[in-house]
N, C-alpha and C positions, 0 to 999 in steps of 0.2 A: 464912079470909081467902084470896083470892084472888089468884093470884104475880103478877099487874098488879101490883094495890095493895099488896103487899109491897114490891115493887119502887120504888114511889113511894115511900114512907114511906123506904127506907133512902136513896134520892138526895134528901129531902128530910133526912132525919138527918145527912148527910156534911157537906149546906152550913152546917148549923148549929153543925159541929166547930172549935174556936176553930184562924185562923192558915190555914183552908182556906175561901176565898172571902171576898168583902170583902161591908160594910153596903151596899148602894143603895137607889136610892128610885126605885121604878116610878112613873112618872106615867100614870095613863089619864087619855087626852084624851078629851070627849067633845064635836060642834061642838055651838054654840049658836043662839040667836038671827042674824039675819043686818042689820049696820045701813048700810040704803040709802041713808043720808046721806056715810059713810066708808068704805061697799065691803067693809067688815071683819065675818067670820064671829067673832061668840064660841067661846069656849072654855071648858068646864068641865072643872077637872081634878081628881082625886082621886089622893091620895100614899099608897103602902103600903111600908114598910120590908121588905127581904127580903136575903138571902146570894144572890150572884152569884158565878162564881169568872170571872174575863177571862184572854182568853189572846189572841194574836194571829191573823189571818186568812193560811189556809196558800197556797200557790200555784195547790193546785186547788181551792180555793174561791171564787178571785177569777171574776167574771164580769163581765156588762155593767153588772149591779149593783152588784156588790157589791168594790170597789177594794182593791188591796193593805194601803194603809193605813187602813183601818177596823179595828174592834175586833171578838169576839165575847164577851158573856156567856152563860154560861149558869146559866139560874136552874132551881129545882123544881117543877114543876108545879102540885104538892100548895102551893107559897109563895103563890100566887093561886089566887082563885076566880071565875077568867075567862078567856078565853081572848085572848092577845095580838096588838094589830093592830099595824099601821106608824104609825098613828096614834099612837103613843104614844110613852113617850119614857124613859129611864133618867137618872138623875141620880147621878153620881158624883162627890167628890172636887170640887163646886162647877163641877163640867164637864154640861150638859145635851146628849145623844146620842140623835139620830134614830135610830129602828128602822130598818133598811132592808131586810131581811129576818128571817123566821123559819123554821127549822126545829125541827120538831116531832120527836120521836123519840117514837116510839109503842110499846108492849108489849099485846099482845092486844086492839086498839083502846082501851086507853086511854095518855093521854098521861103520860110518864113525864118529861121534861124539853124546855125551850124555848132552843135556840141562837137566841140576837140579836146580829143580825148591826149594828153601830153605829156612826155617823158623827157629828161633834164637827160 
């Protein structure tokens, strides 16, 4: 086994540690159809349950994007089998949160864990 994929698997084992990160529900949005009559793009979305742990956005992570008051989760990479866009969306606590950023945190090119960066 290779210390990537170790490495993945233990930050995927942590989130799954009861009392450490909370349940969410990833939405990937995917657009759809587009209707010429009401201007309105479809939407398909697909919901997958996964461990997030949220913490707050620090002072030097604020940017043009990304506001003090926004949120960050971070989920396991190894929790999906795809890689995350802005497109999409987290659902917490009956609360739905725009991506507005991600970062990636990588170990020997592969991805080890996804900060999203999220707005209510």
């Amino acid at each position: 086994m290779a210390f990537d994929t170790a490495i993945q698997k233990v930050v995927k084992k942590v989130a799954q540690i009861p009392g450490i990160g909370a349940s969410v529900t990833y939405r990937k949005v995917t657009s759809g159809s587009y209707n010429s009559t009401t201007g309105d793009v479809r939407e398909t979305v697909s919901d997958t349950s996964i461990k997030g742990i949220f913490s707050e956005v620090n002072a030097r992570e604020t940017t043009d994007l990304v506001q003090a008051d926004d949120r960050k989760c971070t989920i396991a990479a190894g929790a999906i089998t795809f890689t995350p866009s802005t497109a999409d969306r987290i659902v917490f606590s009956g609360v739905q949160y725009q991506i507005i950023r991600i970062k990636t945190v990588d170990q020997a090119g592969t991805s080890i864990s996804y900060d999203l960066f999220l707005r209510a």
